[in-house]
C-alpha positions as CSV (number, residue, x, y, z in Angstrom):
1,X,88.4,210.0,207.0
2,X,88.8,212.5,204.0
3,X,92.5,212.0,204.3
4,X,92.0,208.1,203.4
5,X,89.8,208.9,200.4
6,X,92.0,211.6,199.6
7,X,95.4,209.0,199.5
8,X,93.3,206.3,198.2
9,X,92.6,208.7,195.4
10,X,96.0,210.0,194.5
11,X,97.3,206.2,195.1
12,X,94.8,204.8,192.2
13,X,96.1,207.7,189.8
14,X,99.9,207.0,190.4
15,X,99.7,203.4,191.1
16,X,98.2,202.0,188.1
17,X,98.0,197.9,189.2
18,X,96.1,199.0,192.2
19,X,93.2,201.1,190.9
20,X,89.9,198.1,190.5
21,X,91.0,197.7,194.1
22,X,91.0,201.2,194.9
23,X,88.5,202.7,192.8
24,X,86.1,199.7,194.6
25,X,87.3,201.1,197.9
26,X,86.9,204.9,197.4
27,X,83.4,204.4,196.4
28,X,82.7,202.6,199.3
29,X,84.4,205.2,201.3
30,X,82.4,208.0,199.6
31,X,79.0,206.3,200.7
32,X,79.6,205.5,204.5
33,X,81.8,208.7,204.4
34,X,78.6,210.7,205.5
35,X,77.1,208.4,208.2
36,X,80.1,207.6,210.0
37,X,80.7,211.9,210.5
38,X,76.7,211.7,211.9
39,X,77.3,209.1,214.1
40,X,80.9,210.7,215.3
41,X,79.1,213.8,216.0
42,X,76.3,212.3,218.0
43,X,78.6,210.3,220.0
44,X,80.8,213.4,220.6
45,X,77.7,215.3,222.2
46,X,76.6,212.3,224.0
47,X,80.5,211.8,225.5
48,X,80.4,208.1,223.7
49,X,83.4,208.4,221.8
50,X,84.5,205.6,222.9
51,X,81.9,204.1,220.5
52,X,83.6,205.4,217.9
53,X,86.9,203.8,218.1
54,X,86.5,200.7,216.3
55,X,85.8,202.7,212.8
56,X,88.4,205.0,213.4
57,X,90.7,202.4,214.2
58,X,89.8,200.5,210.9
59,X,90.0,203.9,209.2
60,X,93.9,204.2,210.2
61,X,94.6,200.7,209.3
62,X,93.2,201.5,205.7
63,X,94.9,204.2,205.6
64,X,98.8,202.5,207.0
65,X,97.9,199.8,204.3
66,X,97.1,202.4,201.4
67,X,100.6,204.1,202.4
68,X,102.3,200.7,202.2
69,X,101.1,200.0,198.9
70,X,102.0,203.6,197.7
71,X,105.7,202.9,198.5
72,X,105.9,199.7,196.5
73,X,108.2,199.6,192.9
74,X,106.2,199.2,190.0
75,X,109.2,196.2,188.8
76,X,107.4,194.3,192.3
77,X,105.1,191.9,191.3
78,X,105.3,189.6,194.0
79,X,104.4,192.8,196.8
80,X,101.8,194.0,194.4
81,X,100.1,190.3,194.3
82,X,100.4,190.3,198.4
83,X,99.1,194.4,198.6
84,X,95.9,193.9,196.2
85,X,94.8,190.9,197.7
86,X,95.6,192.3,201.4
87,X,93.5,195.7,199.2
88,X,90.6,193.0,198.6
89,X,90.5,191.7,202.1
90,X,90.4,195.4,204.0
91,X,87.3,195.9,201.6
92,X,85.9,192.9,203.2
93,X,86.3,194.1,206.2
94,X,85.0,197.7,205.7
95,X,82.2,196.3,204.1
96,X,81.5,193.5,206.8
97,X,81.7,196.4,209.8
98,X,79.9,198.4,207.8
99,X,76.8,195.9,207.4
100,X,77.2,194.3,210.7
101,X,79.0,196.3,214.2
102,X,77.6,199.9,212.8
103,X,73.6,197.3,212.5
104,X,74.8,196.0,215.8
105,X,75.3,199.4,217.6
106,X,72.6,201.6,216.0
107,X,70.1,198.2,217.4
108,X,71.6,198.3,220.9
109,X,71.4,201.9,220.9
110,X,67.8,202.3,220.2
111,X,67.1,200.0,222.6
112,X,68.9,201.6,225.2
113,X,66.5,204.8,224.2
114,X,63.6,202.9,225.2
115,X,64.8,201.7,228.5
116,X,65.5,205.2,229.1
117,X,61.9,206.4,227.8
118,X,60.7,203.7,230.0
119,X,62.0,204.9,233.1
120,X,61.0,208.3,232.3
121,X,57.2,207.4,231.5
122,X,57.4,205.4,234.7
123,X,58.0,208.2,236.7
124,X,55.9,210.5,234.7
125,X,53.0,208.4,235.0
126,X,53.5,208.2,239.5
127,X,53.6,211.8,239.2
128,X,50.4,212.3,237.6
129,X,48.9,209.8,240.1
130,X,49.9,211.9,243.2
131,X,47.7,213.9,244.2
132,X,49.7,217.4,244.4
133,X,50.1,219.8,242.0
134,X,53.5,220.3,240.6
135,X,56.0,220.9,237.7
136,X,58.9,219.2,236.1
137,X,61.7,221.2,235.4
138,X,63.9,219.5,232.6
139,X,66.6,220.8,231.8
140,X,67.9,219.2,228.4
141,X,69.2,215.7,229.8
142,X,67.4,212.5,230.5
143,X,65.5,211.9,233.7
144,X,67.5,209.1,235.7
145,X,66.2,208.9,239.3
146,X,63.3,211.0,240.4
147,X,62.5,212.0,244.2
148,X,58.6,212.2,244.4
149,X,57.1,214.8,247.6
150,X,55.1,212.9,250.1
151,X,51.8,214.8,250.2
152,X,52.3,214.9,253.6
153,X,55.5,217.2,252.9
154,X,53.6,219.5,251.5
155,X,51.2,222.4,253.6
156,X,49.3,225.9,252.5
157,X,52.3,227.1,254.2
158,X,55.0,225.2,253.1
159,X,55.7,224.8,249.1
160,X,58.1,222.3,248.7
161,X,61.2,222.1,246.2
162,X,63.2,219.2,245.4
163,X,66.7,219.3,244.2
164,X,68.0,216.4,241.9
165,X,70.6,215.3,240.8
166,X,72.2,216.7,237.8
167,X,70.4,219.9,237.7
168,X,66.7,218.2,238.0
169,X,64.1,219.6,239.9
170,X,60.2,219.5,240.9
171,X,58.5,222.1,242.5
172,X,55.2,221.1,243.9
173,X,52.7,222.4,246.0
174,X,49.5,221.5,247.6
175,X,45.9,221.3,245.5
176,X,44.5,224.0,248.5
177,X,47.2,226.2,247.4
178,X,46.0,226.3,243.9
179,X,42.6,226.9,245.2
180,X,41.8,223.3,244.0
181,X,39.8,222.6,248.3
């Protein structure tokens, strides 16, 4: 994304006809600049970066347009006309995807947080009602499926330990075992 401000930049000091339409776009640049590196980065730890396509992909086509212009004549007033209105409409856009798909996404993403906190309260909350005594191990992911023991799994005898799926587990023993008779 630098690399767009960067051409944008050197483009509005060569490239004189262009530079309302570019200075407009590298201060638009320079503000979602910083929120769009966030959100790449979260999605990149999450393994989502498929989310991130759609900015990048308006990124490069700012950036195939700003090189377009920076070949055209200065004699080529017809091109120039074409390139600052075509200038006018990628602001639009940016703008537009900005305001709206980056809205839309951060929305359906908080509410996939709380179907996920759901689920995990859910469980939490038939754990606690159970009457065994027990721990949950997380590990640093989210809680997807969780494998409750039976009381009658578990004996003074026999502690019991549950292995989940990815890397989850519970270990759990009986309340005479804790001296809770």
């Amino acid at each position: 994304m630098g690399k767009l401000q960067t051409s944008l930049t050197d483009m509005a000091t060569k490239n004189i006809e262009f530079k309302p339409e570019l200075g407009a776009l590298i201060e638009i640049l320079q503000s979602i600049e910083p929120k769009l590196l966030e959100i790449e980065k979260y999605n990149n730890e999450l393994d989502r970066a498929e989310k991130t396509k759609p900015y990048i992909d308006l990124l490069n086509r700012g950036k195939e347009l700003v090189e377009r212009c920076s070949e055209i004549s200065s004699w080529s007033i017809i091109k120039r006309s074409g390139y600052s209105d075509e200038l006018t409409c990628y602001k639009a856009d940016l703008l537009r995807f900005y305001q709206v798909q980056l809205q839309l996404e951060q929305s359906s993403d908080i509410k996939e947080m709380l179907v996920k906190l759901n689920r995990v309260s859910e469980v939490l909350d038939y754990v606690k009602g159970r009457s065994f005594v027990g721990k949950i191990i997380l590990p640093g992911s989210t809680l997807t499926d969780a494998v409750i023991v039976p009381d009658e799994l578990l004996t003074k005898d026999r502690p019991a330990v549950v292995l989940l799926p990815p890397g989850w587990f519970i270990t759990a023993t009986s309340p005479e075992i804790q001296g809770n008779e």
